[in-house]
C-alpha positions, -999 to 999 in steps of 0.1 A, spaced: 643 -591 341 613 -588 321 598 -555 306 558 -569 306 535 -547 287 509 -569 285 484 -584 308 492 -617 303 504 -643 336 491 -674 332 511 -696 311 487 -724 306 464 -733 277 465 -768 256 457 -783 229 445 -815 241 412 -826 243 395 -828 277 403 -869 281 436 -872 266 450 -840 288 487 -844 300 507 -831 323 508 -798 309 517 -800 272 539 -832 272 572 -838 269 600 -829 247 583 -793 245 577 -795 285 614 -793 294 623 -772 268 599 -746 275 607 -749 315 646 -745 305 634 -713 283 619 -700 309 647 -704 335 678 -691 309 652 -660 305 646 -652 340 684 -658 346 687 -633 320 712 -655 299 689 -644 265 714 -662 240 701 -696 255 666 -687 266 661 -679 227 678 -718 221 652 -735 241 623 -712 227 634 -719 190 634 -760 201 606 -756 221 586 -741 196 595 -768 168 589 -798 194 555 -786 193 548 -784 156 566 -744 150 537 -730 171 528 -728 204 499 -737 231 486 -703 235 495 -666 226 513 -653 255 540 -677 248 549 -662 215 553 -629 229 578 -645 260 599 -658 230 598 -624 213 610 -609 241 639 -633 248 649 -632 213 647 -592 213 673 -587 250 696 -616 233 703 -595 206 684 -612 181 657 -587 166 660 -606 130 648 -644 145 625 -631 169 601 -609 144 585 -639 131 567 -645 165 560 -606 175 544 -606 138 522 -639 151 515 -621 179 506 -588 176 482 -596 144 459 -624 168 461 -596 201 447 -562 212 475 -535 217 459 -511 239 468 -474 237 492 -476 267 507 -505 256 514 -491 223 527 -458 239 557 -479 253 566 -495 220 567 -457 208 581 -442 232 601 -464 255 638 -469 251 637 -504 259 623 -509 224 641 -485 206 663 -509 180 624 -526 170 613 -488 158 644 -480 144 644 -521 126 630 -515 89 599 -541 95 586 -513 120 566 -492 100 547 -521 86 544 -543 122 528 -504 138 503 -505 110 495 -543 114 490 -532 152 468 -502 138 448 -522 114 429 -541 143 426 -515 168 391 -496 160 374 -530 161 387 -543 195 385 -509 213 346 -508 199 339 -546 217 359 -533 247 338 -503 253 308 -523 247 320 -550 277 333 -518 299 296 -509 299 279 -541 296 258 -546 327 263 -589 332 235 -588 356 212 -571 331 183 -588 313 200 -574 278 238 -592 288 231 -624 270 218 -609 240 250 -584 239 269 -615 242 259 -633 219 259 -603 193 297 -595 200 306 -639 196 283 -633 164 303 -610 149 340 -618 165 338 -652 180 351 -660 211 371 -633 222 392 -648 252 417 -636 280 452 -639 261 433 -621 231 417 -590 243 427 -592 282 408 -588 316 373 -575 292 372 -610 284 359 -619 321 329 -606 311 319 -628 282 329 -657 306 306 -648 336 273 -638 313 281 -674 298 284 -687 334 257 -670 348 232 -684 315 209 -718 317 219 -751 309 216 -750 272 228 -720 262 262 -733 282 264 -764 265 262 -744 230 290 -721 240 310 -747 258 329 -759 223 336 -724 212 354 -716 245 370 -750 238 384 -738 206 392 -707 215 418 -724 244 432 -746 214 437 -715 197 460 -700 223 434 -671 227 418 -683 261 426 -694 296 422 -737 299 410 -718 336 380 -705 323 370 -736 303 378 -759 334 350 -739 354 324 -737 327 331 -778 325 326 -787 353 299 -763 363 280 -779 330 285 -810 346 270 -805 376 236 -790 357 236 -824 336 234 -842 372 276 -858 359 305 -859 379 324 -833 374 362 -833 358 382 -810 371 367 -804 408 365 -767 409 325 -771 420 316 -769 462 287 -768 473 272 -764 511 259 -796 530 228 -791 550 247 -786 584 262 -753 564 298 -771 556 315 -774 521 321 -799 502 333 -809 464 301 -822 439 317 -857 431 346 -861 408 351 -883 381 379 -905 383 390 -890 412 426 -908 414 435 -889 382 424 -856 393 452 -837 407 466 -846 366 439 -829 352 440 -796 372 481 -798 374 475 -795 332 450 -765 338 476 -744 362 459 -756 393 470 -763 428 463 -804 433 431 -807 449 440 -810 482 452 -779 486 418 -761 469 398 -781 488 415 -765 520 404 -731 515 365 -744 520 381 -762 553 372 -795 532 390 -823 542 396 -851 517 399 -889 528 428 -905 518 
C-alpha cells in the first residue's frame, strides 16, 4: 500500500526529443522501473528498493521526471531503508512545493515518524521551509488569476519571468493554469513558450501530456500535420474527425511514450472511426 501525499499520478515524462521518442523511456530502465513498481505495490519493499536503485543508474543516477524520485523514497523508507533513500527525498523535496497539508503529515503522521526522529530531519524541514513563501506567493497569484481575462497573459508571462516554467510535478494542479493561458494565446506567443515547456518535461518538472497538446495544437496553426493526434475538429455535416497526422503508422508509439491510450481508442470517444 502506498501512503500518497502528493498530487502526483501520472508517471510519464521523457527526456527524448520529440523525433527520437521511444516507447516510454527505453529499455534497460523500462523493465526495471515496471518491476519496481510491481515489488512496491506487492508491498515486497526490500526488492522494489533493488529495482529502483538499478533503475535509477540504468538511466544515468537520475530519473525522467520528479514524481519518480519520491516513489523511490517511499519504497526505500517502508523497506526499512531510511539511510539509501534520503538522497532522493533530498532531490525531491528541494525541486517541489510541500503544501501546508502535505507538510502537516510529515509532522504529524505516524507513518513518518522514524524520518522526524532520523538526524537529517531538522535540516530536510528547513530545506522544505526555505522554498515555501515563494511558491505559495505564485500559487495565490494563479488561484486568482482570471485565464479568460485580458491581464492573464501578461500575469503569465511575469510569473515564467521571474520562476520559469513552473509545471504539474513541480507545483501541482496551479500549473493547469499556466498551460491553458499558453493554449488559449496566438500563434507566436505559443511557438516562444513551446521550448520552455519542452524543457521543463526534460526536467522532470512537467507532464509530456501538456506538451503533446500544445504540439500538436501549434501544429495545426502552422497549417502541419500534427504529431501526436490529440487535435479533432468538426466536418461540415457536424461529425468529428482527427486534423491529419504525421506519419500516421508510428502514431500509436508516439502517444504510448506520452501515457496515452493508442489512437484508436481516443478517436472512439468523438465516434471517429479510423480506416484500417
Amino acid at each position: 500500500m502506498r501512503y500518497l501525499i502528493l498530487p502526483f499520478i501520472l508517471l510519464l515524462c521523457s527526456k527524448v526529443g520529440i523525433c527520437q521518442l521511444r516507447h516510454v523511456f527505453g529499455q534497460p530502465f523500462d523493465s526495471l522501473y515496471q518491476q519496481a513498481e510491481y515489488h512496491s505495490e506487492a508491498e515486497n519493499h526490500a526488492l522494489a528498493a533493488a529495482y529502483y536503485q538499478r533503475a535509477w543508474l540504468a538511466y544515468g543516477e537520475g530519473f525522467p521526471d520528479l514524481p519518480m524520485y519520491w516513489y523511490a523514497f517511499e519504497t526505500f523508507y517502508h523497506g526499512q531503508q531510511l539511510e539509501n533513500g534520503l538522497p532522493f527525498f533530498r532531490y525531491f523535496v528541494d525541486r517541489v512545493y510541500i503544501s501546508d497539508e502535505k507538510l502537516a503529515v510529515f509532522r504529524k503522521d505516524t507513518v513518518w515518524a522514524r524520518l522526524r526522529s532520523h538526524s537529517a530531519w531538522p535540516t530536510l524541514l528547513a530545506q522544505i521551509q526555505a522554498q515555501r513563501p515563494t511558491y505559495r506567493t505564485t500559487l495565490q497569484q494563479l488561484d486568482t488569476l482570471d485565464v479568460d481575462g485580458p491581464q492573464a497573459l501578461a500575469q503569465v508571462e511575469t510569473i515564467v519571468a521571474e520562476y520559469g516554467w513552473l509545471g504539474r510535478y513541480k507545483i501541482g494542479e496551479a500549473a493547469d493554469v499556466l498551460t491553458k493561458v499558453i493554449k488559449r494565446a496566438d500563434t507566436a506567443t505559443r511557438e516562444r513558450y513551446l521550448p520552455l515547456i519542452r524543457e521543463s518535461v526534460e526536467c522532470g518538472e512537467e507532464s509530456r501530456a501538456a506538451f503533446a497538446f500544445l504540439q500538436d495544437q501549434l501544429c495545426i496553426d502552422q497549417h502541419k500535420a500534427q504529431i501526436y493526434g490529440t487535435q479533432v475538429t468538426k466536418n461540415k455535416e457536424g461529425l468529428y474527425e482527427l486534423h491529419p497526422i504525421y506519419a500516421p503508422k508510428y502514431v500509436d508509439l508516439r502517444r504510448a511514450s506520452i501515457g496515452f491510450e493508442p489512437l484508436r481508442e481516443y478517436a472512439g470517444f468523438f465516434d471517429i472511426n479510423l480506416k484500417d
